[in-house]
C-alpha positions in Angstrom: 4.7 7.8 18.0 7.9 9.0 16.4 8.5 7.8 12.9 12.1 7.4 11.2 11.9 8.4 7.2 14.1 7.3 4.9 15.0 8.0 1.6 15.7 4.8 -0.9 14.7 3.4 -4.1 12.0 1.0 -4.2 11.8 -2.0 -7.0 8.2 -2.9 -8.6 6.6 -5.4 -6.7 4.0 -7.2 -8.7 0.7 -7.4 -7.2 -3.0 -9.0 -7.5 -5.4 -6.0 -6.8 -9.2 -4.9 -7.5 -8.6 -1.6 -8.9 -11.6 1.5 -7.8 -11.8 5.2 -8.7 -14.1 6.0 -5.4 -14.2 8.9 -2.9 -12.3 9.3 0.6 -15.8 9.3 1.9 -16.7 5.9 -0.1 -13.5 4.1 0.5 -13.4 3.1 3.7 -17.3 0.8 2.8 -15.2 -0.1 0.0 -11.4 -1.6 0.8 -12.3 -4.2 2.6 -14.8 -6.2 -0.4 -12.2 -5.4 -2.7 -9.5 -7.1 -0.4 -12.0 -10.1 0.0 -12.5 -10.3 -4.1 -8.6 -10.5 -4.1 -8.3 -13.3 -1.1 -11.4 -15.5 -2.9 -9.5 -15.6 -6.3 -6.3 -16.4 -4.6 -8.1 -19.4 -2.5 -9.8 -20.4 -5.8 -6.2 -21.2 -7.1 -5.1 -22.9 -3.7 -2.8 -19.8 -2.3 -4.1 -19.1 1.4 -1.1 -17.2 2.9 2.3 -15.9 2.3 0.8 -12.6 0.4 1.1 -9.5 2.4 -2.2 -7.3 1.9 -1.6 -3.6 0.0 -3.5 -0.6 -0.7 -2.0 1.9 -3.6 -3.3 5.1 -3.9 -2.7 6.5 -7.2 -3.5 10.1 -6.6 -6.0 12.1 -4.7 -9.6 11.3 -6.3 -8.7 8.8 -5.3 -7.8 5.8 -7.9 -6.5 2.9 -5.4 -5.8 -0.3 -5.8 -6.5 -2.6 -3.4 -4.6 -6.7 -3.3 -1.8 -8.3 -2.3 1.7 -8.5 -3.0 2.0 -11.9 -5.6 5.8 -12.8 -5.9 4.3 -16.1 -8.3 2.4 -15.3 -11.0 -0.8 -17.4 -10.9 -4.1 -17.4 -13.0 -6.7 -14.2 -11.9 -10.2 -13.8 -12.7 -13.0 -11.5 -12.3 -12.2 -7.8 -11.2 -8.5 -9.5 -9.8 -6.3 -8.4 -11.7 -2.2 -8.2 -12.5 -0.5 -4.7 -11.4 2.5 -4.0 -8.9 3.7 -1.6 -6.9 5.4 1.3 -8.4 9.3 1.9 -8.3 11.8 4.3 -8.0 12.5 7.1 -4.9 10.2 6.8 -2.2 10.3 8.3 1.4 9.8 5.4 3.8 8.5 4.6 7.2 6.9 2.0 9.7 3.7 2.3 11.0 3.9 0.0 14.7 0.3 -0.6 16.2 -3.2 -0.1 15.6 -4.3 1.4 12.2 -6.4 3.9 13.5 -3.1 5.6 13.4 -1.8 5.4 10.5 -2.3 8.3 8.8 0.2 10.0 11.5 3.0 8.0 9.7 1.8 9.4 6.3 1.8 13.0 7.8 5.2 12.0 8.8 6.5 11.1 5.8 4.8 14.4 3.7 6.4 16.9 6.6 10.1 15.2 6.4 10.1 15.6 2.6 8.9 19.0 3.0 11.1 20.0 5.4 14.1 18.7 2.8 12.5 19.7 0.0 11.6 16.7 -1.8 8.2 16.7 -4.1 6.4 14.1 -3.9 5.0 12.4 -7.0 1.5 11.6 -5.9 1.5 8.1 -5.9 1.6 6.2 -2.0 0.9 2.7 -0.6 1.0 0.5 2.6 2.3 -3.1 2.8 0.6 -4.5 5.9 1.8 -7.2 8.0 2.4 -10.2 8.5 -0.8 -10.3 10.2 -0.6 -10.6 13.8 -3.7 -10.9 16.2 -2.6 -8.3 18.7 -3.3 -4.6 17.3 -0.3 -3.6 19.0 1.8 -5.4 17.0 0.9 -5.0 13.8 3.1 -3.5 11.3 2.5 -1.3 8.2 5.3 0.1 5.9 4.5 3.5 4.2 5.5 4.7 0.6 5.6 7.9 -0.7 6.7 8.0 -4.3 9.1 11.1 -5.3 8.9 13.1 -8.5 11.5 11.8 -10.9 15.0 13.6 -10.5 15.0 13.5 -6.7 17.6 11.4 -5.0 
C-alpha cells in the first residue's frame, strides 16, 4: 500500500482512556481489556456509539493510553479516565484495510519525516474507524507528533 503524509497541525481532542505503562510484548494481551473498561463505563452512562476508538502511545516503554475520542464530557469511573489527544505538528496518514498492517503506515510516516528532516517528538496515536464489518474497509488515521519548532 502507498501512503500519502502530510504535514499539519493537529488540535487536542479530549478523550476517555485506561492509561498502562506495559511492554510491546505485554500490550497486545493488554489493549483490548482496557478498550472494554473504557466501552463498559461509557454504556454505564448510556453512550453506546458515536466515539471513535484510540490508542496513544506516549513514548517507547511504552506508556499508552487506550479509549475513545469523547467530544461530551460525561461522568468516568474506575481506571476511565479524562485525557486527549495531544496537539500541535504531526505528520499524518491513512491506514485502508486490515490492521495486521498498520504498522507499514507508521513506517511510512517515520521515513517521510526522515527523508525531510523533521524530528519526531515521541508521542503517536491511531483514531480507528467508524467501524465497519469488512476488514477491507476499515480505516485508521496515524499521528506522529513533531518536536516543537518544526513546521
Amino acid at each position: 500500500m502507498t501512503y500519502d503524509v502530510v504535514l499539519t497541525t493537529a488540535a487536542a481532542r479530549p478523550t476517555a482512556v485506561v492509561k498502562a505503562e506495559t511492554t510491546w510484548q505485554e500490550f497486545p494481551r493488554l489493549w483490548k481489556p482496557m478498550l472494554d473498561q473504557v466501552w463498559a463505563c461509557l454504556n454505564a452512562h448510556g453512550i453506546t456509539s458515536g466515539c471513535r476508538n484510540v490508542m496513544l502511545y506516549l513514548d517507547a516503554t511504552p506508556r499508552v493510553e487506550v479509549g475513545v475520542e469523547l467530544a461530551t464530557p460525561g461522568p468516568l469511573s474506575g481506571d476511565v479516565v479524562a485525557s486527549a489527544l495531544p496537539a500541535g505538528p504531526v505528520a499524518t496518514t491513512v491506514h485502508r484495510g486490515p490492521y495486521v498492517g498498520l504498522a507499514a503506515a507508521h513506517e511510512a510516516v517515520v521515513a517521510w519525516c526522515s527523508l525531510r528532516r523533521l524530528r519526531l517528538a515521541g508521542p503517536r496515536w491511531e483514531v480507528y474507524g467508524p467501524h465497519h464489518a469488512d476488514p477491507d474497509q476499515v480505516v485508521t488515521e496515524v499521528f506522529h507528533l513533531l518536536d516543537h519548532g518544526e513546521p
